[in-house]
C-alpha positions as CSV (number, residue, x, y, z in Angstrom):
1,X,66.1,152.6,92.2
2,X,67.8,155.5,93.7
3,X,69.4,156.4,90.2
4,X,66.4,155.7,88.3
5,X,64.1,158.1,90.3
6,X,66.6,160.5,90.8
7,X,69.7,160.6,88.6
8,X,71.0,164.1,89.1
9,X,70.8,163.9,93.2
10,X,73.9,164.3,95.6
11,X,76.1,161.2,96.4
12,X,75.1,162.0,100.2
13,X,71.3,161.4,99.3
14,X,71.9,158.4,96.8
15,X,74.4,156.8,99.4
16,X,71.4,157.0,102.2
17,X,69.1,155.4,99.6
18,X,71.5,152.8,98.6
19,X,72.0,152.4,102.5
20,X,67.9,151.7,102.9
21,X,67.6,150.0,99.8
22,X,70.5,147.2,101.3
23,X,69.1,147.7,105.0
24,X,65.4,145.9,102.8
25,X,67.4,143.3,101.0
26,X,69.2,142.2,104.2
27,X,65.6,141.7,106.5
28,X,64.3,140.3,103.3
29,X,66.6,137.2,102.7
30,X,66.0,135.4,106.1
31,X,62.3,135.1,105.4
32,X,62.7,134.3,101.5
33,X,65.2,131.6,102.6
34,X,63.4,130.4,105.6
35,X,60.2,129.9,103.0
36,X,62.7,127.9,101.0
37,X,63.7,125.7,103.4
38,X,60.3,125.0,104.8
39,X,59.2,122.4,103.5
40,X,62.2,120.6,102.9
41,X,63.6,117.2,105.0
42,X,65.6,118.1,107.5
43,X,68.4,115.7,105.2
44,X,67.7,117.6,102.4
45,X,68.5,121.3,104.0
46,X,73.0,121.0,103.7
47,X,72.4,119.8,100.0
48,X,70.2,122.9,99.7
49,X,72.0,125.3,101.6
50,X,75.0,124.5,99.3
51,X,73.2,124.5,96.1
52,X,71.6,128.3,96.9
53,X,75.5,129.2,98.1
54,X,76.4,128.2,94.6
55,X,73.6,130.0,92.7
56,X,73.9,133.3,94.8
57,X,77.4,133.4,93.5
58,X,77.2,132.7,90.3
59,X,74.2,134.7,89.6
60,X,75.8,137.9,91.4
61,X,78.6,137.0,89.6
62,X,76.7,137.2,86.3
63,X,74.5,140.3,87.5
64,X,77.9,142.7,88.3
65,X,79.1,141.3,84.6
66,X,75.7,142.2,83.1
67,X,75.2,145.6,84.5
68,X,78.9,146.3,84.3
69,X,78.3,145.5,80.4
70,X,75.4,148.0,80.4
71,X,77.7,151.0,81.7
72,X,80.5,150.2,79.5
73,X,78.1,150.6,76.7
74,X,76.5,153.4,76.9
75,X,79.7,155.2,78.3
76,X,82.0,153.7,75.0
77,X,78.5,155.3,72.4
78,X,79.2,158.8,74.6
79,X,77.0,158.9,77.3
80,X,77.9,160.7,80.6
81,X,78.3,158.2,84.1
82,X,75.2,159.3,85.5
83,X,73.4,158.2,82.8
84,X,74.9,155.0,82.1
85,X,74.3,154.5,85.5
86,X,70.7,155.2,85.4
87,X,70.5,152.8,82.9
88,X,71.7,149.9,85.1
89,X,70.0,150.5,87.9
90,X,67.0,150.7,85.3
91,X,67.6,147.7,84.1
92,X,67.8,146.2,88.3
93,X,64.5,147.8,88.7
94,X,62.9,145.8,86.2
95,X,64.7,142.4,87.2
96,X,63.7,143.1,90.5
97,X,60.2,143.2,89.5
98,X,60.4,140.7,87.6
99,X,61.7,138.5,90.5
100,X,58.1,139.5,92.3
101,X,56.5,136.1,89.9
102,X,58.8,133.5,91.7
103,X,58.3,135.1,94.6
104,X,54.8,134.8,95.0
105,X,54.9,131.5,94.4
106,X,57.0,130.8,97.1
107,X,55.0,128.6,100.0
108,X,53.0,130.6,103.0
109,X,52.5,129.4,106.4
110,X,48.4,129.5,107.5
111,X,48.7,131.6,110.8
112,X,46.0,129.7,112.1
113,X,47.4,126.4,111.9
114,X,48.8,124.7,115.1
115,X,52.0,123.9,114.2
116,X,52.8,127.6,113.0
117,X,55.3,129.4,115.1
118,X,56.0,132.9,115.0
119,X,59.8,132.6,115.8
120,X,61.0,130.3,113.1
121,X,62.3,127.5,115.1
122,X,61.4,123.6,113.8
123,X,58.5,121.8,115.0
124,X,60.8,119.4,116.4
125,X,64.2,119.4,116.9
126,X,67.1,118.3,113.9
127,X,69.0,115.3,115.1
């Protein structure tokens, strides 16, 4: 996003952003994988847990390739870095948003059910 909004700003102001913008994903992942994991058997979670290892690596593995491809591009048709650059973080912007579907379908806890819990440990404990 920082590139997108603001392409021709200092590195100093699109490092902070960068910075914030990792600072989000990092207090977001806990949550997203907790949701996950909710409502799976506690015999299920290791396969699971392995399975989402694998596809996080693969799929950032795929998105560095992808946008990597993207600056290449426009840089080999004559385009200056910044904009290439742009253009990639462009093109995260609208994967990110369109990663706001799945997300919305991901499972919610009612807050006003008894066996919520506000700090995320199991109803009853894994043996």
């Amino acid at each position: 996003m920082p590139y997108v909004a603001a392409p021709g700003a200092s590195d100093s102001a699109l490092s902070i952003a960068l910075f914030l913008r990792g600072i989000g994903l990092g207090l977001a992942t806990v949550p997203i994988t907790a949701a996950a994991y909710m409502r799976m058997s506690p015999a299920a979670i290791p396969e699971a847990t392995t399975l989402l290892s694998v596809v996080q690596r693969i799929g950032g593995s795929f998105g560095t390739a992808f946008l990597l491809a993207i600056v290449a591009r426009h840089l080999a048709t004559g385009g200056s870095a910044p904009q290439a650059y742009a253009i990639a973080f462009g093109a995260t912007l609208i994967i990110s948003l369109l990663a706001l579907a799945p997300a919305a379908l991901l499972p919610r806890r009612d807050p006003a059910s008894p066996d919520s819990d506000t700090t995320g440990a199991a109803a009853e404990p894994v043996r």
